[in-house]
N, C-alpha and C positions, 0 to 999 in steps of 0.2 A: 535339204531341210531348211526349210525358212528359219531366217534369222530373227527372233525376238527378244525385244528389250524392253524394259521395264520402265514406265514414265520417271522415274527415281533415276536412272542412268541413261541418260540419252548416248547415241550411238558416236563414233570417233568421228569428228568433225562437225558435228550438228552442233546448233548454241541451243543453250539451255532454255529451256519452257519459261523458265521465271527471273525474271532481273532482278538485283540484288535489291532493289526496293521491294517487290513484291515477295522474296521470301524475308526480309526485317516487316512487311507488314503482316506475312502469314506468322511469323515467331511472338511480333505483339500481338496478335489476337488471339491465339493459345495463352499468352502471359497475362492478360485480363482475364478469359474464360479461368485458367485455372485461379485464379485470385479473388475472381467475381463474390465466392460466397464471404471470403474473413471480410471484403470492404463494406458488405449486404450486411455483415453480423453486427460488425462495426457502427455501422449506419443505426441500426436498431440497438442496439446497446446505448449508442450517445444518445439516440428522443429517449426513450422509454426512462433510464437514469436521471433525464433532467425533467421528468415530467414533476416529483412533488415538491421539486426546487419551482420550478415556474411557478406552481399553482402555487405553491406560498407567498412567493411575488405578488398573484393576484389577489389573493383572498386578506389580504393585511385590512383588520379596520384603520379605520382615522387614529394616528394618532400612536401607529404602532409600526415596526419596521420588520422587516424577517432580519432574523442574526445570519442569515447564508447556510447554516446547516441541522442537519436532522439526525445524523450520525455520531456519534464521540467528537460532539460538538466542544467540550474541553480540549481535547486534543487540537482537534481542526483550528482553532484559535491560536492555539500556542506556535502553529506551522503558520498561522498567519503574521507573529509574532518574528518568527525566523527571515520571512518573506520580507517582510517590512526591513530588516537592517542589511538583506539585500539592493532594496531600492531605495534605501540611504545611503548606497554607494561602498556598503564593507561585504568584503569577501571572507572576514571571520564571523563567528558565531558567539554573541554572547549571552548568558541567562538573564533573561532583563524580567522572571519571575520568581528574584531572590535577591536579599541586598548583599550578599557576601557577594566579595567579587574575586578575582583571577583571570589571568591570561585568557584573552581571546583566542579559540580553537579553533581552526578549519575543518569543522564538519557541516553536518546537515546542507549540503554543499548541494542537495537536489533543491530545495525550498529556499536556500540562498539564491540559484542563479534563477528562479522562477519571480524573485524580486526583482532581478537587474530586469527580465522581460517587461515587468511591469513598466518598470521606470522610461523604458526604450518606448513603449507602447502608448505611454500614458494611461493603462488601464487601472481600474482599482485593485486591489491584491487580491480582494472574493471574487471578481471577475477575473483573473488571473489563474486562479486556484480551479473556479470551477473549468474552462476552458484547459486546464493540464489534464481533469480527468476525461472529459469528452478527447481531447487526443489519445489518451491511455485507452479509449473503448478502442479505436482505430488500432494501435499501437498493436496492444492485445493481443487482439484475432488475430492481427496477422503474424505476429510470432508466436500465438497457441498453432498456428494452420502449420507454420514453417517446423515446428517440433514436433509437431504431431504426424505430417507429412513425412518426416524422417524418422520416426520409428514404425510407421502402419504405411504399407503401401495397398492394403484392400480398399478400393473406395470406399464401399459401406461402411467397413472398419472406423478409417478414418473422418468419415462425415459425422459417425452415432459420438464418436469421443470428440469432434470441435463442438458440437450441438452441448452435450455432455459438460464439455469445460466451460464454455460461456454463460450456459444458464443454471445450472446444477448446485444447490445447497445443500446443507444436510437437513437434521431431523431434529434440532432444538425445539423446537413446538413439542415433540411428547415430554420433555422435560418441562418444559412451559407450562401445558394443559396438566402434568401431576405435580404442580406449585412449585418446583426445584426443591426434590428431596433430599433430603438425606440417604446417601448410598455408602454404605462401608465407614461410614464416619464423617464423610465428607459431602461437604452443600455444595450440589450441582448445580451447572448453570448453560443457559442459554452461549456458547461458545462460538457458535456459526453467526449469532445475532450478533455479537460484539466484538468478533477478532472478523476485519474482514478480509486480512490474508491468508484464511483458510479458503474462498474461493475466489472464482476470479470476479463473477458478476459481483459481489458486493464490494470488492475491490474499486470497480468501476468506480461503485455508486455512492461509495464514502470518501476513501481518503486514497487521491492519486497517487504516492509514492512507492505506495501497495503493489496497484496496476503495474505500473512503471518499472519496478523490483521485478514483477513478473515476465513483461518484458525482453528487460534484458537477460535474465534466467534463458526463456525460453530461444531467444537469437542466439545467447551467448553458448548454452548447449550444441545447438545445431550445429554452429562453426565450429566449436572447437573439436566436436569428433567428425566434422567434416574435414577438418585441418589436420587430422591424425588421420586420417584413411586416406588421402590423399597426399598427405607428407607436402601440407602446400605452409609455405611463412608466412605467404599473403593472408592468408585466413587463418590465421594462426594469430595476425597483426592485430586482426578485425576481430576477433574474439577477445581480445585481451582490451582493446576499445571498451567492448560492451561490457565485462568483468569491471574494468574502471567505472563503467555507469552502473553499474549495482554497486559498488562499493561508494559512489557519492550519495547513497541512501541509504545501505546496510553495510557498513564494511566485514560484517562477519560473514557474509552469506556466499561471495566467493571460496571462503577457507574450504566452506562445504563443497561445495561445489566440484572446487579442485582436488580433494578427498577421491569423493565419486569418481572420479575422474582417471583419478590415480588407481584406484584399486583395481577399474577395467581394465587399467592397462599391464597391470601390473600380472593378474589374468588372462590375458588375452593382449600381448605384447605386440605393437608395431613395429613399424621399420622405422630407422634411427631416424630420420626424418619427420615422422611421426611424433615420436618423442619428443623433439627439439618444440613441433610447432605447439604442441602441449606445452611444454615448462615454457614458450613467448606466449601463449597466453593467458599465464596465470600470472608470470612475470612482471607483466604491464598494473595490473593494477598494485602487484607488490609493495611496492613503495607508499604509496598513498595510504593500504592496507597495515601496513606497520607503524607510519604516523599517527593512524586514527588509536590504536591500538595505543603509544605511547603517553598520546593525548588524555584515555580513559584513563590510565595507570599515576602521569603527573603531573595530570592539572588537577587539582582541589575542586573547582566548580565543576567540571566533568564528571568527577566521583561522586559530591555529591547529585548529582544528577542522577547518575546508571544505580548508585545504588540502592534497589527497590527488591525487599525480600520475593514480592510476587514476581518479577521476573526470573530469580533463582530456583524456582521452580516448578517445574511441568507443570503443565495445566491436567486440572481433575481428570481423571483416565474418563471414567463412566459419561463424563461431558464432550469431551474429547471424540467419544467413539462415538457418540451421536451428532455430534458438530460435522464427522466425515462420516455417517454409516454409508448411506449410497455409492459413495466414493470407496469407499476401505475396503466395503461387502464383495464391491464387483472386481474391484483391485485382486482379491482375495482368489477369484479363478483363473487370471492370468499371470499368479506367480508362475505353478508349475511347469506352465509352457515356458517363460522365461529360463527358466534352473535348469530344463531340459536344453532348452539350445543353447546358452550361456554363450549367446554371442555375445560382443564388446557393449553394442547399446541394450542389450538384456541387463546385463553387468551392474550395467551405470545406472538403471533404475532400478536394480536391487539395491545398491549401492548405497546410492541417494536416501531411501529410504531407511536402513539399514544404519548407517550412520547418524539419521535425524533423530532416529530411534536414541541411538546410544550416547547424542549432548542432550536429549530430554532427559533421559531416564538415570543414567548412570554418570558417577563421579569426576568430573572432569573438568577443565581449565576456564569452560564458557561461562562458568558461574553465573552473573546476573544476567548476561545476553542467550539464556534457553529458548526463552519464548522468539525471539527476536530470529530465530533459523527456520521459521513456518513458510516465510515467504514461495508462493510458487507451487508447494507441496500436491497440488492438484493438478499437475501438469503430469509428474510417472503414476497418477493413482488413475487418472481418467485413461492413459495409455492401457498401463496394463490392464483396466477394467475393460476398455473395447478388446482388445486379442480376445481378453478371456470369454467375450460375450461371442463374439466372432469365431473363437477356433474352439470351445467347449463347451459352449450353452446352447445355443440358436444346432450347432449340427446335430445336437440330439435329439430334437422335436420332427417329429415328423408333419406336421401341420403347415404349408403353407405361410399360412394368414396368421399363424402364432409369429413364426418367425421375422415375421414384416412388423408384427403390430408391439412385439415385448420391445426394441430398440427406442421407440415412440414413446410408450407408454414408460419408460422405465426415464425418460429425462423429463417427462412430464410432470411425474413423480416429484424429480428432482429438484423441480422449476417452482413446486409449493413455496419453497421458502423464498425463494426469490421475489415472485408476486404479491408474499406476503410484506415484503420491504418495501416495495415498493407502492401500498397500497397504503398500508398503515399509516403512513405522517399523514397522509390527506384528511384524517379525521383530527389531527391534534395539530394543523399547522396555523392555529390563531392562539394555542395556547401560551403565558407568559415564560415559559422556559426557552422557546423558539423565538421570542422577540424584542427587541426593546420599544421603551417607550421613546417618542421622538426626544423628548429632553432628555433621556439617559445616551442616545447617539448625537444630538448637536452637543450634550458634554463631552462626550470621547471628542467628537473632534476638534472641541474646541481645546480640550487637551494636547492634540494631535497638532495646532497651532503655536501652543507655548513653547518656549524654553525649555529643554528636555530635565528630568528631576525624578525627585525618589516622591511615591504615592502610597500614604496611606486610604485605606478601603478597607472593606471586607469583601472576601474572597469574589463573592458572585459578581461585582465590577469590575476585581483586579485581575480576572481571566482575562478581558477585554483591553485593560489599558493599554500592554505591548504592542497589540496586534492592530491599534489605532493612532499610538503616537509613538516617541522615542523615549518614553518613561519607563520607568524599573519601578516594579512595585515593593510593597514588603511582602504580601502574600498574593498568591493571586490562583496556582494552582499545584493541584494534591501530589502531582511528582515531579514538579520543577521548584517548586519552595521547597527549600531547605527548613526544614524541623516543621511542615505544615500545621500540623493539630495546634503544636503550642503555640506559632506566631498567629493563628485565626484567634483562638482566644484571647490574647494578647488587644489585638485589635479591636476586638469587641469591646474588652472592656476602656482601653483609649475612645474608642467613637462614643460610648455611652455616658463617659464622666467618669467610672471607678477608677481610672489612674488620670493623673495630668497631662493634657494632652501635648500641652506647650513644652513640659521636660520632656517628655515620647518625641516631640519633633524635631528638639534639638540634638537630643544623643542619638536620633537615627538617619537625623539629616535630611528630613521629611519636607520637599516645596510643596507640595498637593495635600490635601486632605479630600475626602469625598463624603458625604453623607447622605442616605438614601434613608428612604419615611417608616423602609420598612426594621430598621433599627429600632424605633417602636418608641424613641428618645429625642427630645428637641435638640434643633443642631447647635453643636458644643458656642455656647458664649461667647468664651474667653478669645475664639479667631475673630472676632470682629465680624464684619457684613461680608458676605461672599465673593468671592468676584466671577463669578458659574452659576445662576440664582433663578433655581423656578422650585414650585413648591414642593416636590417629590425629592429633589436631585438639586444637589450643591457644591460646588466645588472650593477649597480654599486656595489661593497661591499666599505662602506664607513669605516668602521672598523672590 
């Protein structure tokens, strides 16, 4: 009988068909093919997200500047604020939107070191900020592709929930289009529209830290029960890496994390090896995770910072469940298969969820950081939504063409809201909430020039001062000033004449004053002639 072998095993003594070059060249080009689509998703996620930023670039009349955002544009500020005493060379964080002061903190440590890039780069900080989130579309896909890879090995499967997680919204619009009602007591609201780590695409398309959180969520998942099934340290190391990089933007979101984590194992028990590579990577970011943690508890300006009654509690149920419907609904048919195999990665996305469930809803230590454990949540909602579409919906149609076209049509669906975000600023990106007047931005920076000092304003400038010079205001924004309602009124009445504004500056220790036309009051007397002076917008330096 003839002897036959298989090109795969050449015979004893023969040299191999392929030199070590050309199987490293066959190995990369499987390793791009398989990667081809998270860099393609990527790629379109970074134009399409900066499409109503460019066009606002373009569309500015004479005379008027884009602010750089269209999103929780308050917030974004305030990260530019953080940003900025990055690229002033500190590695702590201070509130420079509140005059009490306190110990510099080492947090916000993602928007800190995206300062020092600045600085290295010479970029400006909104040029900075926006290039984190176009890496984050990059970033993204490819650690949604790499978590999602390791729980769905169906192709199909796996393709409908990347598509799924990258473009997919929920269903704020019927809340929207029935005016945010009143349900149960409670005023509903647009929740997808405004929290954009509930998905991933608005993540992108707002605020990177989001993306970024999600990220490392999703690497840091992958490794670490790749490090427990493998009982490797290496990747045990490497997870505990990525756990530090979620914790330099949420340090609560590991705790979760490692929860889930725990419970699978705790279920579904490895070998002691396994174990070890788990408690090294929750380990690593441990420390950092209990400074931050100290930090909230005894620095005075930290508290009053975190503490904000709307974070202490859940967000509205009724808003909530339409913020995720698409997401929850289809989540909803691949539990069962999950709880039936109750493998380890079943486990951990019941888990995860399960958990997130019980620091929203129920009594517990996280008190004002509830909302702050969202990050990600669309990574085991789109998993278990594809099984469930894949091993209990789609097999029971007998159609063909049904079964090809619900997968399509069901993130198309999904993608409504998305497109809607995307579209929508392009009608409103000349209006005055989106921009300044050029004399209100060569004020900032001529701010941004002076001697660093305390600035009185009213709020709608003192959002801006930090995030333009090295100035601390007295007010500037609704949950980083301390007592906001009463120091806005406060201020109004110092800019408008009803208190003295000269005693206001000396018991507050005020160098800047600002006054804007739209205060509706001539500007205060008693500071002499300006030294910032054009007719809308004026600045005082009192010393």
């Amino acid at each position: 009988m003839e002897n036959v072998s298989s090109p795969s095993s050449p015979r004893s003594g023969e040299v191999a068909a392929k030199p070590p070059e050309g199987q490293f060249t066959r190995r990369l080009s499987l390793a791009l093919a398989e990667w081809r689509l998270p860099i393609l998703m990527g790629l379109v996620l970074a134009i399409v997200t900066a499409i109503p930023y460019i066009y606002a670039y373009a569309v500015q009349p004479s005379g008027h500047v884009f602010i750089g955002f269209f999103y929780l544009g308050d917030d974004a500020n305030t990260y530019l604020a953080k940003m900025r005493q990055g690229w002033e060379g500190s590695w702590a964080w201070q509130n420079r939107y509140t005059t009490e002061s306190s110990p510099a903190a080492y947090l916000f440590m993602f928007w800190i070191v995206l300062g020092h890039v600045a600085a290295l780069t010479n970029l400006p900080l909104v040029l900075v900020f926006h290039l984190a989130r176009i890496a984050a579309a990059f970033a993204l896909m490819a650690g949604a592709w790499l978590f999602i890879s390791h729980f769905i090995k169906d192709r199909s499967a796996r393709r409908f929930a990347f598509f799924f997680c990258a473009l997919g919204l929920g269903m704020g619009y019927v809340i929207q289009a029935f005016g945010h009602p009143v349900v149960f007591g409670n005023q509903t609201d647009t929740l997808d529209w405004r929290m954009p780590e509930l998905t991933a695409f608005y993540s992108v398309l707002a605020l990177p830290h989001f993306a970024w959180s999600g990220v490392f969520a999703a690497v840091g998942v992958a490794l670490t029960l790749k490090a427990i099934e493998r009982g490797s340290l290496g990747l045990g190391l490497l997870a505990g890496l990525t756990w530090l990089g979620q914790a330099s933007i949420h340090p609560q979101m590991p705790i979760l994390m490692a929860g889930a984590v725990g419970l699978a194992l705790l279920l579904r028990p490895a070998a002691p090896r396994g174990w070890i590579a788990a408690a090294l990577a929750f380990a690593v970011p441990a420390p950092y995770i209990l400074y931050s943690y100290l930090a909230f508890i005894g620095n005075p300006e930290v508290q009053r910072w975190t503490f904000h009654p709307k974070h202490a509690l859940p967000p509205e149920t009724v808003s909530l469940f339409f913020a995720l419907a698409p997401q929850f609904l289809l989540a909803l048919t691949g539990l069962p298969g999950a709880l039936r195999r109750r493998t380890r990665e079943d486990l951990f996305l019941v888990a995860w969820i399960v958990l997130l469930a019980a620091i929203l809803y129920l009594p517990n230590p996280a008190g004002d950081l509830r909302r702050r454990f969202l990050d990600g949540l669309y990574l085991p909602l789109v998993v278990l939504g594809a099984r469930g579409l894949y091993e209990s919906v789609l097999p029971r149609l007998r159609s063909l063409r049904a079964r090809r076209l619900i997968p399509f049509s069901y993130v198309a669906f999904a993608a409504v809201g998305s497109a809607f975000l995307v579209l929508a600023p392009l009608a409103v990106a000349g209006q005055p909430q989106y921009t300044f007047t050029t004399a209100e931005y060569d004020g900032l920076r001529w701010l941004g020039s002076e001697p660093a000092g305390r600035v009185l304003a009213m709020p709608g400038v003192g959002l801006y001062v930090p995030a333009y010079s090295a100035d601390t205001v007295y007010v500037g924004h609704y949950d980083e000033t301390f007592d906001y309602v009463n120091k806005t009124q406060t201020a109004l009445e110092v800019l408008t004449g009803k208190q003295d504004i000269g005693q206001f500056a000396h018991a507050n220790d005020i160098r800047y004053v600002v006054w804007t036309v739209d205060l509706g009051t001539p500007p205060p007397a008693a500071l002499g002639p300006p030294s910032y002076d054009t007719p809308n917008f004026k600045i005082w330096r009192l010393f």
